[in-house]
N, C-alpha and C positions, 0 to 999 in steps of 0.2 A: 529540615534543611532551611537555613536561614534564606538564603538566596535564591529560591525558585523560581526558574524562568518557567510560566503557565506560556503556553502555547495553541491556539485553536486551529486546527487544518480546517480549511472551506476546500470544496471542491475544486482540484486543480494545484493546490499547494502539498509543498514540499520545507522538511526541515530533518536538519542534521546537527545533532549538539553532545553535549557533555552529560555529565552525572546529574545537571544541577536543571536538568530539562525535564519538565513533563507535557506530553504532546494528546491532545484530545481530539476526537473528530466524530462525526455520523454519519452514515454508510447505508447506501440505500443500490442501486444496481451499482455502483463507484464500489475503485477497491481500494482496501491498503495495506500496504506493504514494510511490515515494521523490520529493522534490523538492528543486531544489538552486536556489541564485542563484549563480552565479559571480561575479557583482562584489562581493556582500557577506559571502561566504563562508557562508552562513544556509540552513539546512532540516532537512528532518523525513522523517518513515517513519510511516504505520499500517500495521496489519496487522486487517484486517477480515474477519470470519465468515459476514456475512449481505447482501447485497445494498441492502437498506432496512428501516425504521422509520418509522411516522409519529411529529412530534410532539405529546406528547399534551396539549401548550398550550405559551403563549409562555416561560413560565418552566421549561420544562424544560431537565434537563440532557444536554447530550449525551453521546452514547453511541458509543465509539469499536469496538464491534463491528457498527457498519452502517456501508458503502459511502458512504450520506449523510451520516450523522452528521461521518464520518473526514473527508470531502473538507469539511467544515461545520469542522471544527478548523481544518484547513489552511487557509483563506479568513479566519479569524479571526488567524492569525497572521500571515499575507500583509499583512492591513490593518495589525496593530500594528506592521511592517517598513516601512509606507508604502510598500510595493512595489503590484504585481501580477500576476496570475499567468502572464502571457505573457513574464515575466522569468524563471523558474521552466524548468529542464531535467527536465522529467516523466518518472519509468523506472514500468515495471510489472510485477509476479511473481506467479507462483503460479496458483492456479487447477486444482492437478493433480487428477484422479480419482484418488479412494484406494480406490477398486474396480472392480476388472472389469467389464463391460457386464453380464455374466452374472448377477453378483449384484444388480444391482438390482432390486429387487421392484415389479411395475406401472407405476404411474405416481408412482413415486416421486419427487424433485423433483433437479434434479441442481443441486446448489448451486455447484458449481466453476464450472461453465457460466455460472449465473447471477450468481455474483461476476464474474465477467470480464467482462460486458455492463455491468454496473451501473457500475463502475469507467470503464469504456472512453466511457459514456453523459455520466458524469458528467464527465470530465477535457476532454471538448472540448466540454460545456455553457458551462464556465466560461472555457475558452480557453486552456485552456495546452497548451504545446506536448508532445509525447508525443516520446521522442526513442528509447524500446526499449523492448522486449516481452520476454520468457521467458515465454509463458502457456500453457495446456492439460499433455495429457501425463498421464502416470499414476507418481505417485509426490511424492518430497517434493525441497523445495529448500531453503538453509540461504544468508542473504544477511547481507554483511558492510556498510555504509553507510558511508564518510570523508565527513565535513559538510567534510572541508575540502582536501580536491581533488573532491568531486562522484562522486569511484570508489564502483562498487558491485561488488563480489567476489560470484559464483555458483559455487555449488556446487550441483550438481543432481543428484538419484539419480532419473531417470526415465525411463520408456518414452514416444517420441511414440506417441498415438493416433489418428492421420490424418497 
């Protein structure tokens, strides 16, 4: 493809594009959430930090480092697609502990854990269909996104933990 838009997600971003998009990112307790349309060649990748955010009125703007926020983009593009989202081949990543059990201190809050519920709560509120998984595990992953075969390339450096 002569025209490849290469794209890098950092933690917190979000992108939504064409055939002609390849979307990269690394994943470490952060998740993301790829979706694809196969008939019209069209989708996107966040990569979210936090589980939720309320919003803090009707004119705010979203924030693609929350679970709501990210899936609240994606529903926003879906509609300007005049798709919906049970057209949509949903993948999911990430999620890994970037520390040992050992180290966590008290009641510390285990965010990976909690990014993967939130993700997981969210994708079949809305109805799409969830077609894979890579989640849990300890360590990082490094995902490659073709908007225009729906392929998602993993690379993973991690220990399962269960």
């Amino acid at each position: 493809m002569a025209n490849l838009v290469e794209v890098v997600l950092n933690p917190g971003e979000f992108c939504f594009g064409g055939a002609d998009t390849r979307i990269h990112t690394l994943l470490g307790s952060c998740v993301s959430i790829t979706l694809w349309h196969p008939r019209r060649l069209v989708g996107g990748m966040c990569h979210y930090m936090l589980p939720a955010r309320r919003l803090p009125g009707p004119q705010a703007r979203l924030d693609g480092r929350y679970a709501d926020h990210a899936v609240r983009m994606f529903l926003h593009e879906i509609d300007r697609q005049g798709t919906r989202p049970s057209e949509y081949v949903a993948r999911m990543f990430g999620g890994g502990n970037q520390f040992p059990p050992a180290q966590r201190h008290g009641r510390a809050p285990d965010v990976a854990r909690e990014n993967i519920a939130a993700g997981l709560a969210l994708l079949d509120r809305y109805g799409f269909h969830l077609a894979e998984t890579h989640l849990g595990g300890r360590g990082a992953r490094r995902l490659t996104f073709d908007v225009s075969t729906g392929d998602v390339a993993l690379h993973a450096a991690l220990r399962k933990t269960r």
